[in-house]
Residue, then its C-alpha position, 0 to 999 in steps of 0.5 A: x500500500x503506498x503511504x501516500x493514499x488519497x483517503x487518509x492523506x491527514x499527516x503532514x509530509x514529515x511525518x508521513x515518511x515515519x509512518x508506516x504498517x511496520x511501524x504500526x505493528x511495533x507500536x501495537x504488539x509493544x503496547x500488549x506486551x508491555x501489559x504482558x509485562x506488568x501482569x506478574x509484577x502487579x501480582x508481586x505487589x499484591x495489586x487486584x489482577x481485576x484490575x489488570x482484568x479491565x486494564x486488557x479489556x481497555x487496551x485491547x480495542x486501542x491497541x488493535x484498532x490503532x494497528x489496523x488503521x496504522x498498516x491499512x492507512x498509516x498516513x490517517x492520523x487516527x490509528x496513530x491517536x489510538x496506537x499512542x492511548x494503547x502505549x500511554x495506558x501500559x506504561x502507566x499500569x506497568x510504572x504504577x506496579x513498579x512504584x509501589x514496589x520500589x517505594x510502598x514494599x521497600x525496594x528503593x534502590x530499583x532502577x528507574x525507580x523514580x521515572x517509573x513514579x513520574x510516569x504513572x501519569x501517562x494515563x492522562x493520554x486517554x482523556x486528552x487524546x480521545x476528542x482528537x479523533x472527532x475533528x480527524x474522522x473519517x478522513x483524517x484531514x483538518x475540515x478548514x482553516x477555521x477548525x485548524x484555529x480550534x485545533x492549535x487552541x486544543x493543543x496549546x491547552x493539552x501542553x499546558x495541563x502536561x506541562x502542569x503535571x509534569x512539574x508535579x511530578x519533579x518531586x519524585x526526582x528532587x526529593x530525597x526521600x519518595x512517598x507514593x499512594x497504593x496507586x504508585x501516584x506521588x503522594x506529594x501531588x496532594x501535599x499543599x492541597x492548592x488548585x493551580x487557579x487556571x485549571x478550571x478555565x484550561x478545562x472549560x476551553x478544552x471541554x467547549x473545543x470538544x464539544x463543538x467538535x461534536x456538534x460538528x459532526x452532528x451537523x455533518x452528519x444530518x448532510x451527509x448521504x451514503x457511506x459518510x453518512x453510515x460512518x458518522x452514525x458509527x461515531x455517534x453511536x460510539x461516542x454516546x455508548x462511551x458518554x453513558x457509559x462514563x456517566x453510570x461509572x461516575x454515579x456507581x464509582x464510589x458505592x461501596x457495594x460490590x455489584x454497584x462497583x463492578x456496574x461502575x467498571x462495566x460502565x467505564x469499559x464503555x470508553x472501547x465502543x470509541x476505538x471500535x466505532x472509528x475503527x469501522x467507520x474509517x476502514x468500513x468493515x460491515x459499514x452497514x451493519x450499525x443500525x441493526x447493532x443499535x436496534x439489537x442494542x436499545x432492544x435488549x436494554x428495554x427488555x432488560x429493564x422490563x424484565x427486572x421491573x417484572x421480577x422485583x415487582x413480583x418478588x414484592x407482590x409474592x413476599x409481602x401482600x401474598x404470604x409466601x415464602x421467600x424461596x417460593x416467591x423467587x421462583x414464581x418470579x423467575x418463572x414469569x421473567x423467563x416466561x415474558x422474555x420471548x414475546x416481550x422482545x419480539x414486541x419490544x423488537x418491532x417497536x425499536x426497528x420501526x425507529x432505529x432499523x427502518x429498512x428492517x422493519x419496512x422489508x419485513x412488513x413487505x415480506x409479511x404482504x407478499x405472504x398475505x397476497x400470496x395465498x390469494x395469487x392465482x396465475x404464476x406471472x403475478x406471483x413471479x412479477x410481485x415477488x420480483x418488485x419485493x426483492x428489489x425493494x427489500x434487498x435492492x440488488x444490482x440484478x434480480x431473476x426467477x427461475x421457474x423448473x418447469x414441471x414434465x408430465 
């Protein structure tokens, strides 16, 4: 493939000489392996292999989809922004592991001792490299000299936050004794309780930058026709999972119940429906599979919360107004949700393809009206010129044709 291609010609000309599917594929395999790495040290320093766990399940969709579009449009900066969040999240797993061995189960004199706790704030990569690929997608070009402005603001503001963190982080190599959390963070960080006073204001104008590149997109998107279009439904579809998803893992994060917490880590480990989604969009694999995704997606979920509803609710009713016992009331409760799961989604189903997957929907109403004319069909040509115009409308193929074996006496 020649690096140059039309599609994703988004780096500039210096690097695009840098960037190749070799390069792409040293980057990604180095980003697992560095996981691979970190996994034994995290259990020498009696950290939650869960962790570790959601860590890989983080990782795994950056570093992959980074390495696709990296070989498969090395000049489309996007797989790069992928490759770069997959590299940033190991090393801050694997310097936090080794900080807190170096420094909370007294090894000191490990190497690199100290740029290993400065560097467990690579994590920052994610949330600052994550708008990015909004402006780029899907071509990897800056749309106009406007959104360029936009772009160099947001990189000014990401710059000054990494440089407010780096400057943090100069205590892990000048003092002379290093303290760090149970995170391998420098405890020093904390220390004076002080907030820099343009810290709100740097994320006031990182977030309106962010969005308004969003909001972008959306307008793009209600023009757009086509593959851009199904691309950009991709995106959004991608961006609200992981919006959601961040949501329900901020409410649920600090409970100190177990279910809610592992809510709480499904509900972040909804940031990979963003690496995904681009990956889709840019190299179009199964471009138009989104909306039966998101119908399949918004189904399931009614259902689910039907379902619950259906079960705490005659849990209640069979405990507490009929005198039942406990057990026998789960059980009837269980019976019922199973009992309701299949003609509940079946409805549920209909109701969700007429909104999200129209053309679904309209080819099967066509599909159940042939059916219906088709008990009524007297002559062969009729049935043979109905179930043609069908096909072409429900399936739209490039050519359609009936062969009828005819029948020897």
């Amino acid at each position: 493939m020649a690096v140059g291609s039309a599609e994703g010609a988004g780096l500039p000309s210096n690097l695009a000489r840098l960037a190749s599917p070799r390069t792409a594929t040293v980057i990604g395999v180095s980003a697992l392996l560095l996981w691979a790495v970190g996994v034994p040290l995290s259990i020498a320093t009696s950290h939650q292999f869960s962790g570790d766990v959601g860590v890989f399940v983080l990782l795994v969709p950056f570093a992959v989809v980074g390495l696709l579009i990296g070989r498969r449009r090395p000049t489309n900066p996007v797989g790069w922004i992928m490759l770069g969040v997959a590299a940033a999240i190991s090393v801050s797993t694997d310097a936090s592991s080794y900080a807190v061995l170096a420094y909370r189960m007294g090894h000191p004199g490990l190497p690199l001792a100290r740029l290993a706790v400065a560097l467990t704030q690579s994590w920052i990569a994610l949330p600052l490299l994550l708008p990015l690929p909004v402006l780029l997608f899907p071509t990897g070009r800056i749309p106009s000299r406007r959104w360029r402005a936009t772009l160099w603001v947001y990189v000014a503001v990401c710059v000054t936050l990494v440089i407010g963190f780096a400057t943090k982080d100069v205590a892990a190599f000048t003092d002379k004794t290093v303290h760090v959390d149970s995170s391998g963070e420098l405890v020093t960080l904390g220390r004076n309780g002080k907030t820099n006073p343009a810290l709100p204001v740097l994320l006031l104008v990182f977030a309106l930058i962010s969005i308004s590149w969003v909001v972008r997109q959306i307008v793009a998107y209600r023009r757009a026709t086509g593959d851009l279009r199904e691309q950009l439904k991709w995106l959004m579809s991608g961006g609200a999972t992981a919006i959601i998803g961040l949501a329900l893992a901020a409410v649920l994060g600090s409970s100190s119940n177990a279910t809610m917490q592992v809510l709480s880590l499904v509900g972040f480990l909804g940031v990979v429906a963003v690496p995904v989604a681009l990956g889709v969009g840019i190299l179009k694999y199964r471009l138009y599979d989104i909306d039966r995704i998101v119908s399949r997606t918004v189904a399931y979920a009614v259902v689910t919360g039907l379902l619950v509803g259906v079960y705490v609710g005659m849990i209640a009713l069979t405990t507490r107004v009929i005198p039942l016992s406990s057990s026998v009331g789960v059980a009837a409760s269980t019976l019922a949700a199973v009992a309701l799961f299949t003609p509940l989604r079946r409805r549920v189903q209909q109701r969700v393809d007429r909104r999200f997957n129209r053309a679904s929907y309209d080819s099967a109403a066509m599909v159940s009206a042939f059916t219906s004319r088709l008990r009524d069909a007297m002559q062969l040509e009729t049935v043979r010129a109905d179930l043609l115009t069908v096909v072409n409308t429900a399936v739209e193929p490039r050519h359609a044709a009936l062969w009828i074996r005819p029948i020897n006496h």
